[in-house]
PQR file with spaces between the fields and no chain letter, atoms N, CA, C, O and H, PARSE charges and radii, in Angstrom:
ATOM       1  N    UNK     1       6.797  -78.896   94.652 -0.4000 1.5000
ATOM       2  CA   UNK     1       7.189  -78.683   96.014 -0.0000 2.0000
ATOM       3  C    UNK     1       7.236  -77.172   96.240  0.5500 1.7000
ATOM       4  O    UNK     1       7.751  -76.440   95.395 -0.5500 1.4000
ATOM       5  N    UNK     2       6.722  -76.712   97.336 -0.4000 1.5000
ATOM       6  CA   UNK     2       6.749  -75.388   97.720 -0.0000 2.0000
ATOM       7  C    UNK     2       7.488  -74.991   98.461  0.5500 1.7000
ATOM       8  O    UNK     2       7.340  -75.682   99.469 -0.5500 1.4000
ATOM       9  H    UNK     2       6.304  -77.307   98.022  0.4000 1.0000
ATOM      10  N    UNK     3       8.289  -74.228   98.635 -0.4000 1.5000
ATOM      11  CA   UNK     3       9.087  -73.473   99.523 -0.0000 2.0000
ATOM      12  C    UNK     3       8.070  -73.226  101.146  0.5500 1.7000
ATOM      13  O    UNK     3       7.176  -72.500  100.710 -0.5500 1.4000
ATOM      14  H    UNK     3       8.409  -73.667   97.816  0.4000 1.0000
ATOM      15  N    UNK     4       7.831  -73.375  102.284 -0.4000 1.5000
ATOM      16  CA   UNK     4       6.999  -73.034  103.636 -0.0000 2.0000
ATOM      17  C    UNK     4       8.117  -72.234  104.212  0.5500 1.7000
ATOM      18  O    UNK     4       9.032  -72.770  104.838 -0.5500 1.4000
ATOM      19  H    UNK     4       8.557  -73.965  102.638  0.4000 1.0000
ATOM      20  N    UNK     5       8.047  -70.997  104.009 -0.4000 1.5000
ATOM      21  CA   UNK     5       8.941  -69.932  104.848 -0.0000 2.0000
ATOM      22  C    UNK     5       7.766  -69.028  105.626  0.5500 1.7000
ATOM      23  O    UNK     5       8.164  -67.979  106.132 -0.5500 1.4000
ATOM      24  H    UNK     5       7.304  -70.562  103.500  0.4000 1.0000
ATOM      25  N    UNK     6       6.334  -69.362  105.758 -0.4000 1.5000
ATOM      26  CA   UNK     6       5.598  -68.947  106.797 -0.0000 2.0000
ATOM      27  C    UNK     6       5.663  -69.470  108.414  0.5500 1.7000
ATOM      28  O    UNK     6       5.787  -68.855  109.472 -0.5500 1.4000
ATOM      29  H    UNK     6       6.011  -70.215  105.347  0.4000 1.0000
ATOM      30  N    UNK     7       5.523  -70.860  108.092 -0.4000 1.5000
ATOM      31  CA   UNK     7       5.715  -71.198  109.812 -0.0000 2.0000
ATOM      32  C    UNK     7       7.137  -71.769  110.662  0.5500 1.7000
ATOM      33  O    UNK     7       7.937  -72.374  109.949 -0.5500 1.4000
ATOM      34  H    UNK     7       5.423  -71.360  107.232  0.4000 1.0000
ATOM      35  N    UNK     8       7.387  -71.664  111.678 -0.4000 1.5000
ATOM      36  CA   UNK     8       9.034  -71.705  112.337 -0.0000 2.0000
ATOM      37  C    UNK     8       9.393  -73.304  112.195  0.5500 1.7000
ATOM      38  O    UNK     8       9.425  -74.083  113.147 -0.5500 1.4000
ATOM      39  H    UNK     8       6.736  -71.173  112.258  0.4000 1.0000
ATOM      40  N    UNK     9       9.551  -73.508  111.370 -0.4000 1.5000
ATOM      41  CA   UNK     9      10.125  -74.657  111.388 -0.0000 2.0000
ATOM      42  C    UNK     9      11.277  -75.117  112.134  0.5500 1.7000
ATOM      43  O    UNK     9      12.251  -74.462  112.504 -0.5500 1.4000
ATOM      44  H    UNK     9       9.524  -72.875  110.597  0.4000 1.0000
ATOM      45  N    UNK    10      10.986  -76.495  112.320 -0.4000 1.5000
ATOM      46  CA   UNK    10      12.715  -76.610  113.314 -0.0000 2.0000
ATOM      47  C    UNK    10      13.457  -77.490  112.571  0.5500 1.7000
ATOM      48  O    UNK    10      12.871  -77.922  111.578 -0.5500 1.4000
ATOM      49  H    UNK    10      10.194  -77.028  112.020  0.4000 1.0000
ATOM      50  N    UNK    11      14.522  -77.865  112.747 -0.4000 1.5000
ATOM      51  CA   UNK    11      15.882  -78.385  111.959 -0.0000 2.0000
ATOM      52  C    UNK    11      15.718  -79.453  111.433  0.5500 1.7000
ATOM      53  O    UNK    11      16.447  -79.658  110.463 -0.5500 1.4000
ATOM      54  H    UNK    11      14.998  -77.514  113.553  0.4000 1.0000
ATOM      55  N    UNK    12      14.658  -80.645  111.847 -0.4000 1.5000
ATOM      56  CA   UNK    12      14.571  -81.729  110.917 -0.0000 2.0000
ATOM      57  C    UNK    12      13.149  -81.724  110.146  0.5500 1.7000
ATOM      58  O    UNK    12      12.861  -82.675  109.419 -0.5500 1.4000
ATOM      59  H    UNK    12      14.065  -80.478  112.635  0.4000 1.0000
ATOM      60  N    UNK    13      12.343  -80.728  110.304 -0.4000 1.5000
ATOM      61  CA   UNK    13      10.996  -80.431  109.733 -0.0000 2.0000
ATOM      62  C    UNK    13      10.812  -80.863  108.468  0.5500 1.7000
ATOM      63  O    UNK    13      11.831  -80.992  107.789 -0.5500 1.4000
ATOM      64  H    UNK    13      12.577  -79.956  110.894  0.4000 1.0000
ATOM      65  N    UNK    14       9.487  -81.189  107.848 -0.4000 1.5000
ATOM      66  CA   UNK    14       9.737  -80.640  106.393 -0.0000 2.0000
ATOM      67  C    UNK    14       9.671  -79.503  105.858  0.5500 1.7000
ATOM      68  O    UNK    14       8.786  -78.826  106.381 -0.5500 1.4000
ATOM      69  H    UNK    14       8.659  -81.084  108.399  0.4000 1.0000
ATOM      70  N    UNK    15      10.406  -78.805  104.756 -0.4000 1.5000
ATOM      71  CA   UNK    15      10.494  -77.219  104.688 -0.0000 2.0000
ATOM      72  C    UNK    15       9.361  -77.254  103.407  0.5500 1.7000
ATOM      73  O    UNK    15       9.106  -76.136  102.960 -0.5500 1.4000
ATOM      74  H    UNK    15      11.125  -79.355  104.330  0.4000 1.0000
ATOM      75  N    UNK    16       8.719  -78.289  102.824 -0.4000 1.5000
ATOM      76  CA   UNK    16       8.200  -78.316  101.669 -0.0000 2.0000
ATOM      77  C    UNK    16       7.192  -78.736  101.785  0.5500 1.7000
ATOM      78  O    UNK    16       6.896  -79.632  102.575 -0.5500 1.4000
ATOM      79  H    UNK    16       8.927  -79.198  103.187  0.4000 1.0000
ATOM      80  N    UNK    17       6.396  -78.138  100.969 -0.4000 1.5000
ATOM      81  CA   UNK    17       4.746  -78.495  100.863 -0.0000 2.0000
ATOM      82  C    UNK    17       4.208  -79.032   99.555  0.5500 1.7000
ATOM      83  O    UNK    17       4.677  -78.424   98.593 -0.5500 1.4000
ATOM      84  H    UNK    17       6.637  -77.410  100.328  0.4000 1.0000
ATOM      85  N    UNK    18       3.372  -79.980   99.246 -0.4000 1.5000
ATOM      86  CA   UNK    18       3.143  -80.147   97.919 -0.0000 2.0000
ATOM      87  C    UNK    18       1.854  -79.416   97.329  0.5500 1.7000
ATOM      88  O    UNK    18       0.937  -79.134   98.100 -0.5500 1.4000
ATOM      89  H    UNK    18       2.990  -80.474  100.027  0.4000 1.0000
ATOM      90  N    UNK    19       1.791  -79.185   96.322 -0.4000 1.5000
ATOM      91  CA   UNK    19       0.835  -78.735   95.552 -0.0000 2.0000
ATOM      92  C    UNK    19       0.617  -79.093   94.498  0.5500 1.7000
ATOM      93  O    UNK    19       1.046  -80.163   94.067 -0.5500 1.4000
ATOM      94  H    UNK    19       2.536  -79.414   95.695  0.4000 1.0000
ATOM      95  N    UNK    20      -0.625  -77.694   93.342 -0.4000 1.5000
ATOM      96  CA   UNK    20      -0.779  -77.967   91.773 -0.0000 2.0000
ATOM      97  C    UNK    20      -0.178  -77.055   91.406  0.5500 1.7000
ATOM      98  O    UNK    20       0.173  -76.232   92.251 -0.5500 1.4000
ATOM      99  H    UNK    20      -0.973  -76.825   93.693  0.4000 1.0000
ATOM     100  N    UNK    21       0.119  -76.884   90.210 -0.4000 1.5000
ATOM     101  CA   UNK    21       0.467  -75.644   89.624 -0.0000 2.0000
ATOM     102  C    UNK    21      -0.805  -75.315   88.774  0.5500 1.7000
ATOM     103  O    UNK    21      -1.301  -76.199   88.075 -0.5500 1.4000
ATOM     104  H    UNK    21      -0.167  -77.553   89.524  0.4000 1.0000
ATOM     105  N    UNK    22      -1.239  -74.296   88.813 -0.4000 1.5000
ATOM     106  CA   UNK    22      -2.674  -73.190   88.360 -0.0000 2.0000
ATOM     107  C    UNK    22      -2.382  -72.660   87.494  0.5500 1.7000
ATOM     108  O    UNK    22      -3.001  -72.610   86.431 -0.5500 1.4000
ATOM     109  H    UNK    22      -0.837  -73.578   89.381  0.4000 1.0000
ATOM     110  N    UNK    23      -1.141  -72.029   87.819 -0.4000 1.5000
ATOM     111  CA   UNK    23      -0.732  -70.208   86.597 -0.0000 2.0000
ATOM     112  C    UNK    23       0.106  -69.477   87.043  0.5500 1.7000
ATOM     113  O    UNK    23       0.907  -69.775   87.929 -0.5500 1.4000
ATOM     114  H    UNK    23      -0.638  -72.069   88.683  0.4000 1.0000
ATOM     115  N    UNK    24       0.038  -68.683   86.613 -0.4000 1.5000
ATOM     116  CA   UNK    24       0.742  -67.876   86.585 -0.0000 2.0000
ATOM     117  C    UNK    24       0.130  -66.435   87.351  0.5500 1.7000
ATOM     118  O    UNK    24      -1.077  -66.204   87.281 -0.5500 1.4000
ATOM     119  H    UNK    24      -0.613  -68.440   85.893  0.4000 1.0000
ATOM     120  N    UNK    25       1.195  -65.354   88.192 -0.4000 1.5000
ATOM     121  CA   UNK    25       0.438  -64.194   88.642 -0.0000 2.0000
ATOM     122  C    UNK    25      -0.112  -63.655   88.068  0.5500 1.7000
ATOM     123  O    UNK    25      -0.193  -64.304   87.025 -0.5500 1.4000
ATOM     124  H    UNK    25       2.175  -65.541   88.249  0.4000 1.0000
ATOM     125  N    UNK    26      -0.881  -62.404   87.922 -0.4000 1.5000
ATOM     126  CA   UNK    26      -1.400  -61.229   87.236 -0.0000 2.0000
ATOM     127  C    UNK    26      -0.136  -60.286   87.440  0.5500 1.7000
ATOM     128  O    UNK    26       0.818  -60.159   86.673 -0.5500 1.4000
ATOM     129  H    UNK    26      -0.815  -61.876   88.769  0.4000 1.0000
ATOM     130  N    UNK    27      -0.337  -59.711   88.550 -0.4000 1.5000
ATOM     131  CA   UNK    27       0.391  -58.964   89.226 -0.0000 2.0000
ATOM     132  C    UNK    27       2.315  -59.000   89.852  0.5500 1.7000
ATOM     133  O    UNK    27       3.128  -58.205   90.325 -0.5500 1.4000
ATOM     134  H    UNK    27      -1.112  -59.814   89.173  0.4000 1.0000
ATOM     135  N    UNK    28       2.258  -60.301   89.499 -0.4000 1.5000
ATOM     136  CA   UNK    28       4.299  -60.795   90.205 -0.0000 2.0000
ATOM     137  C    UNK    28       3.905  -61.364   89.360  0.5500 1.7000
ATOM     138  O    UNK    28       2.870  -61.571   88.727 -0.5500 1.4000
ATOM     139  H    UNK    28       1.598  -60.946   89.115  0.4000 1.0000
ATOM     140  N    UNK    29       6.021  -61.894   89.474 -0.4000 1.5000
ATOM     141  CA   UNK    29       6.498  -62.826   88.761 -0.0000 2.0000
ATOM     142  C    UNK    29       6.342  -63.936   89.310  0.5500 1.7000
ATOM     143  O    UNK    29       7.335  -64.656   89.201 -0.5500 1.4000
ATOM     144  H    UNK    29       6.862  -61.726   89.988  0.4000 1.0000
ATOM     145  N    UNK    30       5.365  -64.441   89.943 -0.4000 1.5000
ATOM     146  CA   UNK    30       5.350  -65.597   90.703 -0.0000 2.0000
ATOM     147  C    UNK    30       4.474  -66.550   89.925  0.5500 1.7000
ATOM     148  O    UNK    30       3.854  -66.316   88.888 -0.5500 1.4000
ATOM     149  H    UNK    30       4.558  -63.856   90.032  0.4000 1.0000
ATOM     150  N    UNK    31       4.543  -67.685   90.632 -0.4000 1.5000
ATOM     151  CA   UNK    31       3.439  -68.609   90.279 -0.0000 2.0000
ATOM     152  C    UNK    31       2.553  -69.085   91.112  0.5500 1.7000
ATOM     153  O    UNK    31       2.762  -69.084   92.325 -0.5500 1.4000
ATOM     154  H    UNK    31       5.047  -67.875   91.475  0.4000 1.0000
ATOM     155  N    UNK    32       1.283  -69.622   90.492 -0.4000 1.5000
ATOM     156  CA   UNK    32      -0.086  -70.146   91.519 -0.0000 2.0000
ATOM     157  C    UNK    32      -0.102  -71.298   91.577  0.5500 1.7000
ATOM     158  O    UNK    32       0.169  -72.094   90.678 -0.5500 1.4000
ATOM     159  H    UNK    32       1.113  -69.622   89.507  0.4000 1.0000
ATOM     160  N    UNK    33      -0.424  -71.507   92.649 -0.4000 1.5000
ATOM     161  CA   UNK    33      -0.178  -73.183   93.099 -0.0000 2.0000
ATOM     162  C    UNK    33      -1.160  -73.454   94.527  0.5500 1.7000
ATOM     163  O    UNK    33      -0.940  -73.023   95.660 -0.5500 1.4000
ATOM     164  H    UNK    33      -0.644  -70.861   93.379  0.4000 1.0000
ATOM     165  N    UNK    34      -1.964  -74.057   94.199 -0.4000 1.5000
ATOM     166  CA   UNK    34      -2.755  -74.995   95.459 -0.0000 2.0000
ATOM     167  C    UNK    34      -1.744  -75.439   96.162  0.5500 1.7000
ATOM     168  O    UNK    34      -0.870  -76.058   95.555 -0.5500 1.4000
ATOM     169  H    UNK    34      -2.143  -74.407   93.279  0.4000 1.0000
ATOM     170  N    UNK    35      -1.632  -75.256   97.430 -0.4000 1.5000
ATOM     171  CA   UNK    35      -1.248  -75.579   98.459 -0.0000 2.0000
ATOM     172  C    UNK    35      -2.516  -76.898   98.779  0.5500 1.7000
ATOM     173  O    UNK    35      -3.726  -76.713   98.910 -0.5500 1.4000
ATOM     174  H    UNK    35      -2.342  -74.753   97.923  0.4000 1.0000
ATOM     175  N    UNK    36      -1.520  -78.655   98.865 -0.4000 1.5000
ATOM     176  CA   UNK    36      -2.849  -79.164   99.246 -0.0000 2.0000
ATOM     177  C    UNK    36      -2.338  -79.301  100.870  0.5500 1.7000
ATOM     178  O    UNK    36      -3.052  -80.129  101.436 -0.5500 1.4000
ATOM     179  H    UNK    36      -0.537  -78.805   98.758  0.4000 1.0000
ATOM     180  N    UNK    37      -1.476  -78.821  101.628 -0.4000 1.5000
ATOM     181  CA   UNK    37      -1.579  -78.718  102.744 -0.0000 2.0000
ATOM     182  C    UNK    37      -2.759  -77.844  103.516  0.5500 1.7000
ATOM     183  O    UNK    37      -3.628  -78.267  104.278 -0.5500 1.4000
ATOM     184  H    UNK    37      -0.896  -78.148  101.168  0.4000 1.0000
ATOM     185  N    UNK    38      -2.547  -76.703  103.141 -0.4000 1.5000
ATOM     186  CA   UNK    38      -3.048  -75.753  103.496 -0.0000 2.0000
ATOM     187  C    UNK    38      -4.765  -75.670  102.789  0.5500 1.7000
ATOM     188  O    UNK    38      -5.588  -74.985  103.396 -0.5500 1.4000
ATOM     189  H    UNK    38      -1.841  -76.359  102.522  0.4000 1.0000
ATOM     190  N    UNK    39      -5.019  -76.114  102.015 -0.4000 1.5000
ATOM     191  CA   UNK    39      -6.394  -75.863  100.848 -0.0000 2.0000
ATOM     192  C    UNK    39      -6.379  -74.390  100.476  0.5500 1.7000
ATOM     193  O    UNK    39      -7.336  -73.677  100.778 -0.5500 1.4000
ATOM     194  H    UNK    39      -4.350  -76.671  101.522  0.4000 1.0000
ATOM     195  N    UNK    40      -5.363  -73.929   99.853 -0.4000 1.5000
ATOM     196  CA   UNK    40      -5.324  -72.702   99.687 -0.0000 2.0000
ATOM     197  C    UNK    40      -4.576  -72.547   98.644  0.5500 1.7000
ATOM     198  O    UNK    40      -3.542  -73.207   98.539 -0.5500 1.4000
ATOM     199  H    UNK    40      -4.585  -74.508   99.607  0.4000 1.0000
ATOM     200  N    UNK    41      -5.086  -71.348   97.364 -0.4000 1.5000
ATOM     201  CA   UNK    41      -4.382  -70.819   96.691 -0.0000 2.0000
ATOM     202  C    UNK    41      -3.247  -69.734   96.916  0.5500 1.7000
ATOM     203  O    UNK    41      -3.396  -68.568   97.281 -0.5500 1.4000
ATOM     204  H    UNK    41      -5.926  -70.811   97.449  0.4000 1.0000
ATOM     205  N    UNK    42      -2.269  -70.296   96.656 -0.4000 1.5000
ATOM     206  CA   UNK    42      -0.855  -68.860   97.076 -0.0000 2.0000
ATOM     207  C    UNK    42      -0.014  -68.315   95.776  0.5500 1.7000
ATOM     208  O    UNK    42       0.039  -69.165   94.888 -0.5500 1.4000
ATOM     209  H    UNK    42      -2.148  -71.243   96.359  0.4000 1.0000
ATOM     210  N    UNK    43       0.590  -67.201   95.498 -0.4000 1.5000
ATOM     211  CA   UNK    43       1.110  -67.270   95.117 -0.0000 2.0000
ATOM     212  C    UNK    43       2.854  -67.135   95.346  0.5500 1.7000
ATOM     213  O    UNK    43       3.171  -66.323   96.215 -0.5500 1.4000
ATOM     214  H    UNK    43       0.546  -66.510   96.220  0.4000 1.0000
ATOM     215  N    UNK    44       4.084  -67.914   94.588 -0.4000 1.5000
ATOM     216  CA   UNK    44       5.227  -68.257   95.324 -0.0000 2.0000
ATOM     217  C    UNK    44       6.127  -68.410   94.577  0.5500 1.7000
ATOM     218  O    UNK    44       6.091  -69.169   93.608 -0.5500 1.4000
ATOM     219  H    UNK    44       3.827  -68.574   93.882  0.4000 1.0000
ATOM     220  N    UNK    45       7.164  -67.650   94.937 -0.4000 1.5000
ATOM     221  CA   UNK    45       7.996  -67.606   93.762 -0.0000 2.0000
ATOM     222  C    UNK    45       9.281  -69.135   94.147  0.5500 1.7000
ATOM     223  O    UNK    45       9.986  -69.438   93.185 -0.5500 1.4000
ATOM     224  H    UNK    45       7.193  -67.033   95.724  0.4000 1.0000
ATOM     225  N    UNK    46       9.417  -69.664   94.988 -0.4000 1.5000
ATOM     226  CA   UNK    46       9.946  -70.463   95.227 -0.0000 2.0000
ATOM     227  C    UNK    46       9.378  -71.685   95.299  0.5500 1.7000
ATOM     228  O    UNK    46       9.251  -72.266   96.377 -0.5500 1.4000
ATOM     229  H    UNK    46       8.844  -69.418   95.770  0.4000 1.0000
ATOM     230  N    UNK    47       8.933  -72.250   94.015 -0.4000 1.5000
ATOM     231  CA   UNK    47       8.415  -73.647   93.538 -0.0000 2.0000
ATOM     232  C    UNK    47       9.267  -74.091   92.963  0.5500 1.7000
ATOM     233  O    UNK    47      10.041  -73.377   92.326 -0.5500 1.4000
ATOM     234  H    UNK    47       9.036  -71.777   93.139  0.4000 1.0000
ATOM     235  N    UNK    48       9.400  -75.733   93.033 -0.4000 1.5000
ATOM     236  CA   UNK    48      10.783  -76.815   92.167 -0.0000 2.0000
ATOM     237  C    UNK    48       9.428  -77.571   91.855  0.5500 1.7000
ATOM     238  O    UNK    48       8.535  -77.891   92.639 -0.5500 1.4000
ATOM     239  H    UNK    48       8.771  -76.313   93.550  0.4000 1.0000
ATOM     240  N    UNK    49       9.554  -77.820   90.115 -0.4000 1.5000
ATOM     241  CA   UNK    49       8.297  -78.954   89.827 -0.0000 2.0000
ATOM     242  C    UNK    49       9.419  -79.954   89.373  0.5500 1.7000
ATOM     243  O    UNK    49      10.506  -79.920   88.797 -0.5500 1.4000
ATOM     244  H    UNK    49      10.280  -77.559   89.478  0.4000 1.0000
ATOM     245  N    UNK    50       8.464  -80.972   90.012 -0.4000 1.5000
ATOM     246  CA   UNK    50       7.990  -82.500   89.574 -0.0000 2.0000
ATOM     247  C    UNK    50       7.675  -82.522   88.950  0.5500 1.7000
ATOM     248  O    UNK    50       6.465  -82.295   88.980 -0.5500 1.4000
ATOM     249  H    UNK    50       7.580  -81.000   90.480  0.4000 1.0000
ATOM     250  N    UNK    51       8.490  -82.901   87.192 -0.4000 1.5000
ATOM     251  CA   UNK    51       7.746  -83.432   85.938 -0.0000 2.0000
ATOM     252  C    UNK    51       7.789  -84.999   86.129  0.5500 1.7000
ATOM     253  O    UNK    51       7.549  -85.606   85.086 -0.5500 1.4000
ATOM     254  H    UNK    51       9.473  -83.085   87.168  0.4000 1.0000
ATOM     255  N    UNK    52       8.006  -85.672   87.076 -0.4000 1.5000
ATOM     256  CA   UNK    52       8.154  -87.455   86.542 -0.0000 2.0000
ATOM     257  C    UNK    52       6.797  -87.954   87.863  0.5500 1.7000
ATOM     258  O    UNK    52       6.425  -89.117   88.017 -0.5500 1.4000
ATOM     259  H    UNK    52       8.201  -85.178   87.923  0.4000 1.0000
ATOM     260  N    UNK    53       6.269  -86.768   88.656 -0.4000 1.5000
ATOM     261  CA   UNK    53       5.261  -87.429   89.594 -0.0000 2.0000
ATOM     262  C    UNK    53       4.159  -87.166   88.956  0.5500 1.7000
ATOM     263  O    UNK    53       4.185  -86.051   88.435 -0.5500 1.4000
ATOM     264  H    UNK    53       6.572  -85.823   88.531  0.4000 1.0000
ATOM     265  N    UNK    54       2.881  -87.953   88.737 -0.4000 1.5000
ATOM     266  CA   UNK    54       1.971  -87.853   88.277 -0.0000 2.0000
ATOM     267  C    UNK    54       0.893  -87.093   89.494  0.5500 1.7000
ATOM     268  O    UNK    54       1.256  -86.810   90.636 -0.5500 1.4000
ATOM     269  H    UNK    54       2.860  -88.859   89.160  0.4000 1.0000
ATOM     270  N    UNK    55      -0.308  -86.886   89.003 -0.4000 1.5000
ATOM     271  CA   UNK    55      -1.316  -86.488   89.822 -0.0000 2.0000
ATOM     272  C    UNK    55      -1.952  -87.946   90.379  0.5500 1.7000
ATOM     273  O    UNK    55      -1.995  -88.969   89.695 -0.5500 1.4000
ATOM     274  H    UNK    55      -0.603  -87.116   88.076  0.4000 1.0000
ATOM     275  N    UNK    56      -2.456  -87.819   91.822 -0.4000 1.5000
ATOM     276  CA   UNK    56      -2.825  -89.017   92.584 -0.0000 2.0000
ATOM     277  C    UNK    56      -4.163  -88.659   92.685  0.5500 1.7000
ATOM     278  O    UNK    56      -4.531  -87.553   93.079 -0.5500 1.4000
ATOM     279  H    UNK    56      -2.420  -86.988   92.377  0.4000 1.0000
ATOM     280  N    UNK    57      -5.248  -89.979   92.183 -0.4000 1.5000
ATOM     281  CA   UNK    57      -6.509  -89.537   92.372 -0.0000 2.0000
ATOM     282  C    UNK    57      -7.364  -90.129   93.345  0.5500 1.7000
ATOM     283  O    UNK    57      -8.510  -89.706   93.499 -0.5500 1.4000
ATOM     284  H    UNK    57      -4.950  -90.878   91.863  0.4000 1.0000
């Protein structure tokens, strides 16, 4: 789950986006993660993983 502190969300929104996890930064302490909302690689330091959800194919 990703943290979405880009767009204005309103009070009952979802604040979370799902993704993959990729890696790790080069450059930050962050991590890489596909956004499959967006189709985009970001990097974000405010990820909570899901170890008990599998990948859906």
């Amino acid at each position: 789950m990703i943290l979405n502190t880009l767009d204005n969300l309103g009070k009952f929104e979802a604040k979370g986006d799902e993704g993959y996890f990729i890696g790790y930064s080069m450059s930050s302490k962050a991590f890489r993660v596909f956004n499959k909302r967006t189709r985009r690689v970001e990097e974000n330091l405010h990820v909570e993983f899901l170890e008990n959800k599998g990948i859906e194919q």
